[in-house]
C-alpha positions in Angstrom: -14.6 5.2 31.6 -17.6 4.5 29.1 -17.2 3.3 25.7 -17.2 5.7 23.4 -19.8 4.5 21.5 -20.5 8.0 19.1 -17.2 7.9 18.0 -16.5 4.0 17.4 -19.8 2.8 15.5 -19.5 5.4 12.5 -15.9 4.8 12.9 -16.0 1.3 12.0 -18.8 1.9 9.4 -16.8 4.5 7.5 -13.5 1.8 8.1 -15.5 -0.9 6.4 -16.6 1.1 3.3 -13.1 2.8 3.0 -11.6 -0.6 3.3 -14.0 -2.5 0.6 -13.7 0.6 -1.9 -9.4 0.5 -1.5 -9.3 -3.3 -1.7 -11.7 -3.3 -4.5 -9.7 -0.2 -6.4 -6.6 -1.7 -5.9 -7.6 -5.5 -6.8 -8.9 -4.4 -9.9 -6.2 -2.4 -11.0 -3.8 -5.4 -10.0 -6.0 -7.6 -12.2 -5.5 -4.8 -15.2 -1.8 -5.0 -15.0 -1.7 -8.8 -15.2 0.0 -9.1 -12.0 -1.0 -10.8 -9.1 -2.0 -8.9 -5.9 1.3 -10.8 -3.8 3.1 -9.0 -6.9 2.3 -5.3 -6.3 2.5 -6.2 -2.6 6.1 -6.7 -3.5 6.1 -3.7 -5.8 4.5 -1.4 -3.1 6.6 -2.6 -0.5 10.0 -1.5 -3.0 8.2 1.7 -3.3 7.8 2.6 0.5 10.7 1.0 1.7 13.9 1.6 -0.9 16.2 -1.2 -2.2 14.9 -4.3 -0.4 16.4 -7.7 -0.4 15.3 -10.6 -1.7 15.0 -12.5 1.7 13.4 -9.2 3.4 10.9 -10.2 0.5 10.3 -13.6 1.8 10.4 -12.5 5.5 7.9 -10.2 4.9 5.2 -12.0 2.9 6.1 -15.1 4.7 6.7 -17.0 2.0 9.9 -19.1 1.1 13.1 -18.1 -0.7 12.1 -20.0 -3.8 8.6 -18.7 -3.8 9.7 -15.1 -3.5 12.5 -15.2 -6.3 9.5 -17.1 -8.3 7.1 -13.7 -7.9 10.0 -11.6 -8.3 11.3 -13.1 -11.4 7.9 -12.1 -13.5 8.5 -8.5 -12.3 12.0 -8.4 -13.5 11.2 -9.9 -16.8 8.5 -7.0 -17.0 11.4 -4.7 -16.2 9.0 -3.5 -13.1 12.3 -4.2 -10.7 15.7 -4.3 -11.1 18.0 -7.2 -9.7 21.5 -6.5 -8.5 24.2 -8.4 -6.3 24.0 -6.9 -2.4 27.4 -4.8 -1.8 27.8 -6.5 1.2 26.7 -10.4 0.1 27.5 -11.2 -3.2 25.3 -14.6 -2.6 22.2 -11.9 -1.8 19.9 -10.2 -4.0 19.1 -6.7 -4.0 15.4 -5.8 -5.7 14.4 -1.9 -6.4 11.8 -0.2 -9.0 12.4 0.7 -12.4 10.9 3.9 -13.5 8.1 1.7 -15.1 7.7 0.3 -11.3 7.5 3.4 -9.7 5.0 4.8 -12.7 3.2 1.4 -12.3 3.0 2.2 -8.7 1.9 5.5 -8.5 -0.8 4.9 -11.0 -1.8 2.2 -8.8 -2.1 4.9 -5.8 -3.7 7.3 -7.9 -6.5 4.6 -9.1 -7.0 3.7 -5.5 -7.8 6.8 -4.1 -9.7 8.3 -7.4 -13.1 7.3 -5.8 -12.2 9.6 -2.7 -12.5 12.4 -5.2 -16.1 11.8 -6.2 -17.2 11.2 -2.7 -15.7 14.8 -1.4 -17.3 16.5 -4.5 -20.8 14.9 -3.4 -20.4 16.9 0.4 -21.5 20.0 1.1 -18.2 22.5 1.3 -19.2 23.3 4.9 -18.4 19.3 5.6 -15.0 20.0 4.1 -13.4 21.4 6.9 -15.4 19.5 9.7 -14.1 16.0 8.3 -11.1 17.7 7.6 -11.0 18.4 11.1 -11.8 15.1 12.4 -9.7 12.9 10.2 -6.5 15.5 11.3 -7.5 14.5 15.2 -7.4 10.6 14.0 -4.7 10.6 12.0 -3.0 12.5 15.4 -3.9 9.8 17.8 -3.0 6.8 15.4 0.6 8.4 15.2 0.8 8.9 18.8 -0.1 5.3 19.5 2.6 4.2 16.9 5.2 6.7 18.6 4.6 4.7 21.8 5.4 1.6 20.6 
């Protein structure tokens, strides 16, 4: 079977520009906040995942015990995340969002993806459903592969 060279070159063109315009978005909103980009890692993880522990934390990121409890302590003193006792472990820490996390959060989402807006706006509505279309078939086949795995 040949490579499917129409599909993968403007693929990975449109994968690099999407990628430098999220990482960009979300780096400088990260900056505005005064938090580090490891921090709202940690806050995005809270926000996709649920109640995490502290050691999922530092599993996760890689990163040590003490240097995980070190990022998460800034969050908690910027009442961003909550610290409780685990149920199950009283020696264990469990970490979730605050309501100022999850608003934190969500205006992070919202900042990354505002640019998205001004591109659509700048295609012709005939394009609409075509890449509507095409990103639906993508979106299909990355799920699939995931499924498999």
């Amino acid at each position: 079977m040949s490579k499917p060279v129409r599909v993968t070159q403007p693929l990975r063109e449109w994968m690099d520009v999407f990628m430098h315009r999220s990482m960009r978005g979300w780096s400088q909103f990260a900056k505005s906040t005064g938090l580090s980009m490891p921090q709202f890692s940690i806050l995005m993880q809270l926000h996709y995942k649920g109640t995490t522990g502290l050691s999922e934390i530092s599993e996760r990121f890689d990163i040590s015990a003490a240097a995980a409890s070190q990022l998460v302590e800034k969050l908690v003193q910027s009442s961003y995340l909550e610290r409780a006792e685990d149920p199950n472990d009283r020696r264990a820490k469990n970490l979730r969002l605050t309501p100022a996390g999850e608003k934190l959060v969500n205006d992070g989402i919202e900042e990354r993806y505002r640019w998205m807006g001004e591109l659509v706006s700048n295609l012709d509505v005939e394009d609409h459903a075509k890449i509507s279309d095409a990103l639906t078939l993508l979106t299909q086949a990355a799920q699939k592969m995931d499924e498999k795995k």
